[in-house]
N, C-alpha and C positions, 0 to 999 in steps of 0.2 A: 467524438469517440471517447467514451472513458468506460473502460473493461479491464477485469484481470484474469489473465491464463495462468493454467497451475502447470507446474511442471515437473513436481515432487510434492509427494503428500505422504511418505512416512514417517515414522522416526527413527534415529539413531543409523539400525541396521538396514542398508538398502538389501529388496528381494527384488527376484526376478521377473516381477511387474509391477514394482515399486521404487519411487526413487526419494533420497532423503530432501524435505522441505525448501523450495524454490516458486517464486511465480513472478508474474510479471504482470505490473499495472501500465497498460496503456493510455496514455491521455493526449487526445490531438494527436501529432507528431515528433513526443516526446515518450520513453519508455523507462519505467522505475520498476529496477530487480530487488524485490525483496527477498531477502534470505539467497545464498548459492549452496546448497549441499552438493556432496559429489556426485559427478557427471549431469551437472546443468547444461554445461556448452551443450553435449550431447541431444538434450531435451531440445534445447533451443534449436537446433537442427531440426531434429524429427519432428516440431511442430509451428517451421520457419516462422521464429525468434529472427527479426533481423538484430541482429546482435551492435550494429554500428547505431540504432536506433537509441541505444541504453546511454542513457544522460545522469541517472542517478541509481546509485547503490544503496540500499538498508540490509544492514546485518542486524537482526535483534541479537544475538549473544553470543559466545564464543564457545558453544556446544559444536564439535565439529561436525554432526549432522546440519548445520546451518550456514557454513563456510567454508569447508575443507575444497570446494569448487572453485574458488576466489582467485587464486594465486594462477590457475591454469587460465582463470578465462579473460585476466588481466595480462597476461604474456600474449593471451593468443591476438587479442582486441592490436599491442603492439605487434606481432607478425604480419597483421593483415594492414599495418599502414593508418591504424588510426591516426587522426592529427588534433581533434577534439578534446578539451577538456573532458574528465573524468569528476563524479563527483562522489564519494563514500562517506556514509555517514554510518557511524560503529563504534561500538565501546573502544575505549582508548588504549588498550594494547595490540589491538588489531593493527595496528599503523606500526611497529616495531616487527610484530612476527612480518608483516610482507615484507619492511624491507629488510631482512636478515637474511628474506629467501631471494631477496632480486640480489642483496651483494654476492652470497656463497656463489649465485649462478652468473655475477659478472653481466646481468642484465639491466639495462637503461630501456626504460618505456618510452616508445617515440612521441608520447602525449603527456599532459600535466594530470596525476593523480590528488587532487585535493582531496585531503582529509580532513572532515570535521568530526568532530568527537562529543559522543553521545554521554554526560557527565552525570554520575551517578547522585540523586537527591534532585536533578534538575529536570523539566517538563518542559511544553513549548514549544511555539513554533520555528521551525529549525530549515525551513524555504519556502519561498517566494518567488514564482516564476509566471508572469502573466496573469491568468484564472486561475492557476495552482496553487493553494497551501497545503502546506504539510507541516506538521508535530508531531511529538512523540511525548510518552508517557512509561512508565513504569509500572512491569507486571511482576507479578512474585513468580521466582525461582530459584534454584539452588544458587546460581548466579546472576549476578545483574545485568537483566533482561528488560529489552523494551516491545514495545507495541508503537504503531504508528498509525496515522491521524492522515487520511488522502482527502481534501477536498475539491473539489471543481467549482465553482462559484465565478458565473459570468459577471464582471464588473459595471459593464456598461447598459446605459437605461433602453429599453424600445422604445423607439420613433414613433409616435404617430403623424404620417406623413400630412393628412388632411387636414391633421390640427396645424401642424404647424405653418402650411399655408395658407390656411385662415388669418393667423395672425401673420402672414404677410414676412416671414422668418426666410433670411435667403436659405437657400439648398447648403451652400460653405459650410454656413454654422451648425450644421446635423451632426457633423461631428462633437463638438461641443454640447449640445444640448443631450448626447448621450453619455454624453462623459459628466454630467449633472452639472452644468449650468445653466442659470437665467439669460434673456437676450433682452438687452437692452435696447429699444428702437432708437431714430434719430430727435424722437423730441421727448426723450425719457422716459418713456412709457414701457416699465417693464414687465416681460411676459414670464412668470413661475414657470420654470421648470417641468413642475407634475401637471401641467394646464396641455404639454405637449409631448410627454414622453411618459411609458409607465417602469413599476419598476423592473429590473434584471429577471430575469426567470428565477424561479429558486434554483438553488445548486445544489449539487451532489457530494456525496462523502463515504467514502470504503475504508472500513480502520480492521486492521490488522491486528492481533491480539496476543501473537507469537507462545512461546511456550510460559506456562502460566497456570497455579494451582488455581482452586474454586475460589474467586475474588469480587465480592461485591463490590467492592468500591469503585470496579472499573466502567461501572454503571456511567459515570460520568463522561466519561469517555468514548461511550457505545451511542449515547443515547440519542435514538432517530434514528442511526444513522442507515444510510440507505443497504448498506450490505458491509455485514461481518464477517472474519474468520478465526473461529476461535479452536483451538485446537481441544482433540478428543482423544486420548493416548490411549484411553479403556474404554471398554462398556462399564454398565453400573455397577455389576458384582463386584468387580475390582475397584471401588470406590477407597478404599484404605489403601490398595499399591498405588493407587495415582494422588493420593495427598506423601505420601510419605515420598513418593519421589517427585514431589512440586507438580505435578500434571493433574487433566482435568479431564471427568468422563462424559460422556455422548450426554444424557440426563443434565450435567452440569454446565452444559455449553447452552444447551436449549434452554433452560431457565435463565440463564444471563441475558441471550438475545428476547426472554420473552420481557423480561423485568425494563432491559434497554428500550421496548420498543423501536427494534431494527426493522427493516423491511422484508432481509433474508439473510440468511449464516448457512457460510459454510463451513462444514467441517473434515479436518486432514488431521495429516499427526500420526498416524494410526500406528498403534504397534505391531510389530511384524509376528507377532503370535495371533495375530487373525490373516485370515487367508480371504477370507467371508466377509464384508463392509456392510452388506445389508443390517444384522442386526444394528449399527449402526443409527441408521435411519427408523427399524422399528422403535426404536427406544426414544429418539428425538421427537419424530413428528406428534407422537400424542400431545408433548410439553410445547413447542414449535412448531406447526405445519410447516414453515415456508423454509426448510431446511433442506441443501442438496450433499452430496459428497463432493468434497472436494477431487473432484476427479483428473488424473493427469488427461494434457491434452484438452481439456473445457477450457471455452473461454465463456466466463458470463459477463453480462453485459451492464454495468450498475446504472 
């Protein structure tokens, strides 16, 4: 399973069927919250978020439409008895403002909050969990802001089971010969690898593009990948309010994913002076077909 549900897709100002920037990447039986604008727990209920499911945290910036939700839903994770490691990855004043807010409130979280810090000038991969990698990169904004890099990537080789009892390979060593080893018989005679296993399936990768002016360079970063989110804060008219305030319009998102050759982009963000999302989409799909809205409550499937 590797899918991300949204759970906020506007910006800044939450409206009354809109909530500030949040979603969730599921992978296997492990869940990555990107971004918590206010009233995420909430989302996470109304579109059962197991919320004990959440293993790792990304905050791209410290816009409080992408965090001001953090502090409530780390207190609540200790109410309910977590005992699990926590893992947050976020620019490095983040880790000062919560705990300033857990001393004034004389609160101890009943689990380990690991904070690693997402350092300005620096790129990279930043975990390592199984089939999981993730990195992060740098997108342009009034402040420094990232974007992040989800991959899936099965490690291990497929079996060909008939090959490899041709050559006579006990069943034991299957484990081994997926894990890309040779097997050596008892009078030396070794059997290659690729003669009995082919390779991993290809893998997947969902990158995240966070708030971010019109930036080619991020080409690098996008490119292939299987599904983007890049944010759309205007339509095209307002193309000069969305550079002057570091954001990107519907037109500007769909040229990146087309330039990336993604598979599909989705786009959120949206400013709260549209009520109406469709143009949206008229404006993308001519530049992009394969563009959806980032819809609260969707989950697609990467």
């Amino acid at each position: 399973m590797f899918a991300v549900t949204i759970l906020g897709n506007n910006s800044a100002i939450p409206t009354l069927d809109r909530r500030p920037t949040a979603q969730v990447v599921t992978v296997n039986d492990t869940s990555i919250l990107i971004d918590c604008g206010e009233g995420t727990q909430m989302q996470m209920l109304k579109y059962n978020i197991r919320r004990s499911k959440i293993k790792y945290i990304f905050i791209s910036h410290l816009h409080g439409d992408h965090y001001f939700g953090l502090i409530g839903l780390l207190n609540s994770l200790s109410l309910m008895g977590r005992t699990a490691p926590l893992f947050l990855f976020a620019p490095p004043e983040l880790e000062q403002i919560i705990n300033i807010q857990l001393q004034v409130a004389a609160t101890i979280l009943n689990y380990e909050l690991h904070f690693i810090p997402l350092v300005e000038g620096e790129e990279g991969v930043i975990l390592q969990d199984k089939d999981l990698e993730v990195s992060y990169f740098a997108v342009q904004h009034r402040i420094p802001c990232y974007g992040i890099s989800i991959g899936l990537q099965k490690k291990k080789r497929k079996l060909l089971p008939d090959q490899a009892k041709a050559y006579e390979i006990p069943a034991a060593y299957y484990g081994a010969l997926q894990d890309g080893e040779d097997y050596v018989k008892k009078d030396g005679t070794v059997v290659k690898n690729d003669w009995v296993t082919l390779p991993p399936a290809k893998g997947k990768r969902y990158v995240y593009c966070a708030d971010t002016i019109y930036d080619e360079s991020l080409v690098r970063h996008l490119y292939e990948a299987d599904m983007m989110y890049h944010e759309t804060t205007y339509l095209h008219a307002l193309a000069q309010r969305a550079a002057d305030r570091f954001h990107s319009t519907s037109v500007q998102a769909a040229t990146l994913a087309k330039n990336a050759k993604v598979g599909k982009l989705l786009i959120g963000h949206f400013s709260s002076k549209y009520t109406d999302l469709q143009p949206f989409l008229d404006e993308t799909w001519p530049v992009f077909e394969n563009t959806a809205l980032a819809t609260e409550g969707t989950t697609f499937i990467i």
